[in-house]
C-alpha positions as CSV (number, residue, x, y, z in Angstrom):
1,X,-87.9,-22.7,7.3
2,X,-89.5,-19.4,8.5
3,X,-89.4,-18.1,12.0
4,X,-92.3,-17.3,13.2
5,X,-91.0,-15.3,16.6
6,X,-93.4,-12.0,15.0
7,X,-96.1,-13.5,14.3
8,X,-96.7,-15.9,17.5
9,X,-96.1,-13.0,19.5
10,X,-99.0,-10.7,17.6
11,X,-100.9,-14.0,18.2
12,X,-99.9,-14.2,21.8
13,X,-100.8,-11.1,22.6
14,X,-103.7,-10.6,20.4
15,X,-105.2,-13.9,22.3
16,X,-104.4,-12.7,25.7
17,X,-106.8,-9.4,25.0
18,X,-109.7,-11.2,23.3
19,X,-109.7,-13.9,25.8
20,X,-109.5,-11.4,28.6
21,X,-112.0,-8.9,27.5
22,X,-113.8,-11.0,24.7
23,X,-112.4,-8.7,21.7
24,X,-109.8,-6.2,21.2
25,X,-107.9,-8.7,18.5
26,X,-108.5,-6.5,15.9
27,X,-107.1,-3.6,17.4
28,X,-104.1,-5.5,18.0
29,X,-103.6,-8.3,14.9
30,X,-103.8,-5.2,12.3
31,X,-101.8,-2.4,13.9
32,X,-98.9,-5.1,14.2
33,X,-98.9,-6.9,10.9
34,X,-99.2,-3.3,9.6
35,X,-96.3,-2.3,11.4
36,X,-94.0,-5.7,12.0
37,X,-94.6,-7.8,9.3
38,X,-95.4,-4.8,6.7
39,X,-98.2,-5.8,5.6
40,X,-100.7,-3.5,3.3
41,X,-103.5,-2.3,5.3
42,X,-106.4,-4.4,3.4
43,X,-104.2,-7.7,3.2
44,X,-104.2,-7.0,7.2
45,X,-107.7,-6.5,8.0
46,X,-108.8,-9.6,6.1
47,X,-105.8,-11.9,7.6
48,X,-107.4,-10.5,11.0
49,X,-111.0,-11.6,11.0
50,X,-109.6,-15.2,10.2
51,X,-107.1,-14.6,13.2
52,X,-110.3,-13.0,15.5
53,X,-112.2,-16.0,14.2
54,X,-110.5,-18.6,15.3
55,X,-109.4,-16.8,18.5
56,X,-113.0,-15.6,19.4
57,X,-114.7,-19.7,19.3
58,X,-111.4,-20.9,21.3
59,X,-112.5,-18.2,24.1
60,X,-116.0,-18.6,23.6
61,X,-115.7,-22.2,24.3
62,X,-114.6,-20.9,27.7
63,X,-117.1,-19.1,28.3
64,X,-119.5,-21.3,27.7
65,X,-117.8,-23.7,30.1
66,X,-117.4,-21.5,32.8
67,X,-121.4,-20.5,32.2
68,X,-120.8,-16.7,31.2
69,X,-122.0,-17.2,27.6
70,X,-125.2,-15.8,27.1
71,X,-127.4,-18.0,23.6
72,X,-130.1,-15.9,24.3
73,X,-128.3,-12.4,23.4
74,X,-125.8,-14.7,20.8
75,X,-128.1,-15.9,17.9
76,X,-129.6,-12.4,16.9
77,X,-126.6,-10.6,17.4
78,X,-124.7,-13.6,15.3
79,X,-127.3,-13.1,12.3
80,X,-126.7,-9.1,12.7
81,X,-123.1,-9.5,12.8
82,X,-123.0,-12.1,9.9
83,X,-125.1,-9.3,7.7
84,X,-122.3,-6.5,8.7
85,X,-119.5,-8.7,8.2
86,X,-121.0,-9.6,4.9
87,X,-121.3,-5.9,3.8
88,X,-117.7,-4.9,5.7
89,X,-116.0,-8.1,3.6
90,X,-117.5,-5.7,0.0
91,X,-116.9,-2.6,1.4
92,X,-112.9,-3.5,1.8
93,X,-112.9,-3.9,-1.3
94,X,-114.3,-0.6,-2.4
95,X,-112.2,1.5,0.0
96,X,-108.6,2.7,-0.3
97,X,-106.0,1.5,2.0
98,X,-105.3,5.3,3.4
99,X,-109.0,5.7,4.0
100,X,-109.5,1.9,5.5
101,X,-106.6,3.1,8.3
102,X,-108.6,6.8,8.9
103,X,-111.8,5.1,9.8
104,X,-110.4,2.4,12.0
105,X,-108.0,4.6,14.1
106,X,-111.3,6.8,14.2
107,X,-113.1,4.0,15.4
108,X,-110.6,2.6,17.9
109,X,-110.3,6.3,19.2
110,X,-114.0,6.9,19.9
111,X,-113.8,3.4,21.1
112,X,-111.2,4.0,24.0
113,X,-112.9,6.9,25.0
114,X,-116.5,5.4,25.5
115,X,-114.6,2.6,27.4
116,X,-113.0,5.0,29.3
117,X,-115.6,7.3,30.0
């Protein structure tokens, strides 16, 4: 049987973000199975939206509980993230790997710095 130590620590540590700032999986879960478990860039970002799924209701359901879930701001946002995530699931597909890592270090980078700034 497999040992998992890799992977459960991605997961760990993918959780801890997502759970503590409500996302940030991604930018964690892809880099790392890129990079630990050698996995091709596509095969990666497609494992990590099943990963972020999962991960995201878990901490959700925390929210919720704790009353810092907002349904209001939730349902449209849901229907426009279901649309992109739709047309993001094609567009892998369409997109070479070299590319598909150009645009999300891009995005990660103009990310941090709107955080930071």
């Amino acid at each position: 049987m497999k040992n998992h130590k890799k992977e459960i620590i991605i997961g760990l540590a993918a959780g801890l973000l997502n759970g503590l700032f409500g996302a940030g999986g991604g930018s964690v879960v892809v880099p790392a199975m890129e990079k630990f478990l050698k996995m091709p860039a596509k095969r990666a970002h497609a494992t990590a939206v099943g990963i972020i799924l999962l991960m995201s209701v878990v901490s959700a359901v925390i929210y919720i509980i704790r009353g810092q879930f907002s349904l209001k701001i939730w349902i449209p946002v849901t229907v426009g993230g279901a649309a992109g995530g739709f047309l993001g699931g094609f567009l892998l597909t369409k997109i070479s790997g070299r590319w598909l890592k150009i645009i999300f270090g891009a995005v990660i980078i103009v990310t941090a710095v709107k955080m930071i700034f």
